[in-house]
N, C-alpha and C positions, 0 to 999 in steps of 0.2 A: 191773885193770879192774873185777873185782867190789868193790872195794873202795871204789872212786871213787864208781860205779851208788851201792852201800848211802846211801856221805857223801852226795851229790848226794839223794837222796830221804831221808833225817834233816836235814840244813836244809832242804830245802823243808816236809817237815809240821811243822817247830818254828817255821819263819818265820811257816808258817800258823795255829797253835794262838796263838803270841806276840802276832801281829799283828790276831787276832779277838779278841784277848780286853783288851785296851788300849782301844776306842772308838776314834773318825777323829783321824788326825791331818791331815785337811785343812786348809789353810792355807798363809800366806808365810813364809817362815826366808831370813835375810840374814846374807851373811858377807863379809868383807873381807880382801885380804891384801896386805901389802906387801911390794919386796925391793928390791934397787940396780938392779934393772931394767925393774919393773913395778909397778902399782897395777893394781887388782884389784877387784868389788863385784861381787858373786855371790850370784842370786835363785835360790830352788827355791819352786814353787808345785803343791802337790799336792793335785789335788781329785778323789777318787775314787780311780781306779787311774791315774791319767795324771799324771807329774812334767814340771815343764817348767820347764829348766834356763836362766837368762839371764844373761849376762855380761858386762857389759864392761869394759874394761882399756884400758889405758893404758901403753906404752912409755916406758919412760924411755932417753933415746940423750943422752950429754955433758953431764947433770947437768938434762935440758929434758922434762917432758913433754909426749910426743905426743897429737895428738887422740885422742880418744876411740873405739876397733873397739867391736861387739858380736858376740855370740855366741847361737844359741840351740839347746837340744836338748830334744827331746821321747823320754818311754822310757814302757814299762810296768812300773809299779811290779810288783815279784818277776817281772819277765819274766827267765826264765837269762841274756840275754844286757844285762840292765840294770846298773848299777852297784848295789852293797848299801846300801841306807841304814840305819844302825842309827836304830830309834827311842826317844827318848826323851821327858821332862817338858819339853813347851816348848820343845824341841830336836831337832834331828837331825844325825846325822854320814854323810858319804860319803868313807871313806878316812880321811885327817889330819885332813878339812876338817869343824869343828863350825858348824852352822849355826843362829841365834836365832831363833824364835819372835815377828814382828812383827802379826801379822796373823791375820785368819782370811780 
């Protein structure tokens, strides 16, 4: 458990030194994915501390795409219970998922 507590507060103050010392990465990053099941276009718009995640997809059932769902989630950027966005040049990643730099 002390071990956990130390890691949990060593990426929080490196997320925080990292992530001051880069300028904003405010801005839109678009990503897309496809599979035999689904299409996929995936926005993250993060301005300030607030990301806001929008999604929509598209089913693919017997070779046919379905209309169009959407999706939408709102988090606190470095909130613990947020997803980790690595930051990078003109990009960002969440997970697998690399996201482009379209916008500001």
């Amino acid at each position: 458990m002390k071990k956990l507590l130390i890691g949990c507060i060593t990426l929080f103050v490196t997320t925080q030194i990292v992530g001051c010392g880069h300028g904003s990465h405010d801005g839109t990053y678009f990503a897309s994915e496809r599979s035999e099941y689904s299409v996929a276009e995936d926005t993250i718009t993060i301005n300030g501390n607030i990301v806001t995640n929008r999604v929509g997809y598209r089913r693919i059932l017997d070779g046919r795409l379905q209309p169009k769902k959407w999706s939408v989630k709102k988090w606190i950027l470095n909130d613990p219970y947020s997803p980790i966005i690595e930051m990078g040049d003109n990009q960002i990643a969440i997970g697998s998922t690399v996201y482009k730099k379209i916008g500001q």
